[in-house]
C-alpha positions as CSV (number, residue, x, y, z in Angstrom):
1,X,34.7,-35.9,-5.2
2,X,37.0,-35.7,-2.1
3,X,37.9,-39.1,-0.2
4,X,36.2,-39.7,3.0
5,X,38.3,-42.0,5.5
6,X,36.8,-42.3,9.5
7,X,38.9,-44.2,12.0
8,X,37.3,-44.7,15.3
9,X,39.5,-47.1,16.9
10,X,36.7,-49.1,19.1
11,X,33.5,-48.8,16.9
12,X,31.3,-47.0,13.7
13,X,27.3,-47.6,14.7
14,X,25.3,-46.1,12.1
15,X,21.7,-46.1,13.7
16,X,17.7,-45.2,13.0
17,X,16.2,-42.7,10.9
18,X,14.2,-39.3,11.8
19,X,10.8,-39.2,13.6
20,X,8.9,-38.8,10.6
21,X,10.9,-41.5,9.3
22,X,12.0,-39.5,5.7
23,X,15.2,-39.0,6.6
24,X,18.2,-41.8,7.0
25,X,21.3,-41.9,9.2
26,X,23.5,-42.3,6.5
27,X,27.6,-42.2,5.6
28,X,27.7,-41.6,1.9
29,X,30.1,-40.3,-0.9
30,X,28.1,-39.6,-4.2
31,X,28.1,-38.0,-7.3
32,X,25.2,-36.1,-9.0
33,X,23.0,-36.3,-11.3
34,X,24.5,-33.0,-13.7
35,X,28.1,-34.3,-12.3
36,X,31.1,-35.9,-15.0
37,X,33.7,-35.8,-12.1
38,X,34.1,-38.7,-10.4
39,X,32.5,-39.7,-6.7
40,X,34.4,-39.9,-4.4
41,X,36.3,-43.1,-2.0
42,X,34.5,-43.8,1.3
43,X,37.2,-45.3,3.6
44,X,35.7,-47.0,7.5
45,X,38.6,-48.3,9.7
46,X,37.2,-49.3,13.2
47,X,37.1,-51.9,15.6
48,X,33.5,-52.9,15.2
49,X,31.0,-51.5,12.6
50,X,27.2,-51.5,13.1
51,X,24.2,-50.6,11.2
52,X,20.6,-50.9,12.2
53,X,17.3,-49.5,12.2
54,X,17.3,-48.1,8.4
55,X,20.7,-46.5,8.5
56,X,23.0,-47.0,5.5
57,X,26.7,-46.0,4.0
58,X,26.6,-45.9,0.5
59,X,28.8,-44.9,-2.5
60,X,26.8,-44.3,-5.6
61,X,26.8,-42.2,-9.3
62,X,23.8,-40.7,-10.8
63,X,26.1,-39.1,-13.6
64,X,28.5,-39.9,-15.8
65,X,31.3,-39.5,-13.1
66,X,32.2,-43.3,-11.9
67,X,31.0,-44.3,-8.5
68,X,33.5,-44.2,-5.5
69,X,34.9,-47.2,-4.0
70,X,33.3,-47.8,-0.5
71,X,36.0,-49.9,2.0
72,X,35.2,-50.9,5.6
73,X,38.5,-52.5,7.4
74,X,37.4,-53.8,10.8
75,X,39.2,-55.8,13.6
76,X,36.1,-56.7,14.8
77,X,32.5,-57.8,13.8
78,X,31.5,-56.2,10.8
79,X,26.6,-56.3,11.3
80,X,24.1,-55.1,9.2
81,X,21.0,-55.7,11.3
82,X,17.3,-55.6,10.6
83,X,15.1,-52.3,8.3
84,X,13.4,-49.0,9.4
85,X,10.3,-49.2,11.5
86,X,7.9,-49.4,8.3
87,X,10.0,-52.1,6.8
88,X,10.5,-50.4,4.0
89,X,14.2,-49.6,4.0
90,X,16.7,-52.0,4.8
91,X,19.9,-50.9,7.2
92,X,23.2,-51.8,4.8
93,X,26.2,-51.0,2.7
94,X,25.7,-50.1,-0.9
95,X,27.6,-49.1,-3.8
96,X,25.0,-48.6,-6.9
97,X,25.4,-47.1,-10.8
98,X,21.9,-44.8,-11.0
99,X,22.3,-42.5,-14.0
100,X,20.5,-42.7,-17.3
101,X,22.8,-41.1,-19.7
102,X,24.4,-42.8,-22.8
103,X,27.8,-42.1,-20.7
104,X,26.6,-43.2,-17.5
105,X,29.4,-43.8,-14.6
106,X,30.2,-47.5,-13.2
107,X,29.3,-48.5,-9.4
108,X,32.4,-49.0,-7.6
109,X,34.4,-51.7,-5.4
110,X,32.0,-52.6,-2.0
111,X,35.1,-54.1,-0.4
112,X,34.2,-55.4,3.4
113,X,37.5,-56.7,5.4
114,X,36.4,-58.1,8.6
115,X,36.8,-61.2,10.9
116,X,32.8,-61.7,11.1
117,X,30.4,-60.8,8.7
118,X,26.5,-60.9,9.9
119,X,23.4,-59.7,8.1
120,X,20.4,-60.2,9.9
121,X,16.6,-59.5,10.1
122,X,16.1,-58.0,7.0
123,X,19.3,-56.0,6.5
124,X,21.0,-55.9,2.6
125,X,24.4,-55.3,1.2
126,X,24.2,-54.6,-2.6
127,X,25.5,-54.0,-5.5
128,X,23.5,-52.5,-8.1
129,X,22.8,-50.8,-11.5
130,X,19.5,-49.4,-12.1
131,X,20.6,-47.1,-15.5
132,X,23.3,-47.2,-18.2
133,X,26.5,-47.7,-16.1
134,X,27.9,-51.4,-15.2
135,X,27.0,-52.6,-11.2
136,X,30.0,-52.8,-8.9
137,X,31.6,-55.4,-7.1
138,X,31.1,-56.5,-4.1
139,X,34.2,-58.6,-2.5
140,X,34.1,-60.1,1.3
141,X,37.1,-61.0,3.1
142,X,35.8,-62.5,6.6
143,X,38.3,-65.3,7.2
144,X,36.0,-66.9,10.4
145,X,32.9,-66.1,9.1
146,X,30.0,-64.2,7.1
147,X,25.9,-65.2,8.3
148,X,23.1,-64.6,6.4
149,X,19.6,-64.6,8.0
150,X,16.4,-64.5,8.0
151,X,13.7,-61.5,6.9
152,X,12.4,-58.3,8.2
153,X,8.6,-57.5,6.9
154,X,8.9,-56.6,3.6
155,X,12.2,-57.9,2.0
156,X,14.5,-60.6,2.9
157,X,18.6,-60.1,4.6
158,X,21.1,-60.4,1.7
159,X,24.3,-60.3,-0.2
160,X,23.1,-59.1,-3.7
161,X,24.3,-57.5,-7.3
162,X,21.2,-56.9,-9.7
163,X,20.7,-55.0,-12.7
164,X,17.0,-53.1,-12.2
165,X,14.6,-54.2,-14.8
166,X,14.5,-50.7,-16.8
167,X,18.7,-50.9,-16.0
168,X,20.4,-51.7,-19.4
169,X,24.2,-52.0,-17.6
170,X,25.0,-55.3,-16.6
171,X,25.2,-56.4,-12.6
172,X,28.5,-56.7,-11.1
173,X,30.0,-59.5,-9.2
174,X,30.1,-60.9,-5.6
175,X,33.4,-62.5,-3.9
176,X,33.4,-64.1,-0.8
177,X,36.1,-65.8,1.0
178,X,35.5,-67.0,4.4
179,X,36.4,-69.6,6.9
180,X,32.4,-70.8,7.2
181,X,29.2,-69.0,5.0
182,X,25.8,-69.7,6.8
183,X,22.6,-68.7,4.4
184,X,19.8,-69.8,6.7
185,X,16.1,-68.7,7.7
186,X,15.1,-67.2,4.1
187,X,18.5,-65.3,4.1
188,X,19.7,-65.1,0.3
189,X,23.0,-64.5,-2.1
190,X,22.1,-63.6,-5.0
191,X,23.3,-62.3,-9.1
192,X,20.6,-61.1,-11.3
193,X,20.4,-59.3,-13.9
């Protein structure tokens, strides 16, 4: 898959979901299910990024192509805030290994360079495998800052990498280096696998 790079200059607000609430505003780079070719890179570089209301950027595999590496490099405040009005899906960035095949790709880099990292009411990043392939990494350079708070109604804001129970890949790993890390009001970091 192709590379997609946005610069905005000021700001990238990703924001809400359809009125019948099955479709996402999303940024994503992925690659299919019947694909061996790789994904492709996702590239943000903005002033301020913000997602809310369900919306997500994501770079995932479902084949045996390896997932794209997804890079936001902000000047500004990098926030994931709160889930879609059911709850049921939370506003984030994702990078996640999906397929099922013996040859199943790996999930790519999440790489998040920003001054200020908040994720808020509910909102996830995450790392993931939930097939064959090996999780990707997740790695946070916010040299003031990164928050991590509280819930919306049906899952809890975090910073994860998991391996899905039926997922026989391994998780990947989280890096954070910041100036001050705040986990408070039921907000989690988390490895399983």
């Amino acid at each position: 898959g192709g590379t997609l790079t946005i610069a905005a200059r000021d700001f990238i607000e990703v924001t809400g979901r359809s009125l019948d609430g099955l479709t996402g505003s999303r940024l994503s780079v992925q690659s299919a299910a019947t694909a061996t070719g790789n994904a492709g890179n996702l590239i943000l570089e903005t002033g301020r990024l913000t997602l809310q209301g369900g919306a997500q950027i994501d770079s995932s595999t479902f084949g045996s192509g390896q997932g794209g590496n997804l890079s936001v490099n902000a000047t500004g405040l990098v926030e994931a805030i709160g889930t879609s009005l059911d709850g049921n899906i939370a506003s984030g960035l994702f990078a996640n290994a999906a397929g099922t095949t013996a040859n199943a790709g790996n999930g790519g880099v999440l790489a998040i360079n920003t001054p200020d990292l908040i994720v808020r009411e509910g909102a996830q990043l995450g790392v993931g495998t939930f097939g064959t392939g090996n999780g990707g990494r997740m790695v946070i350079s916010a040299p003031r800052s990164v928050l991590v708070s509280g819930r919306g109604s049906q899952a809890t804001s975090a910073l994860f990498s998991a391996s899905s129970r039926e997922a026989t890949g391994n998780a990947g790993e989280i890096q954070i280096a910041t100036g001050q890390l705040t986990v408070e009001a039921g907000g989690t970091i988390s490895t399983s696998t």
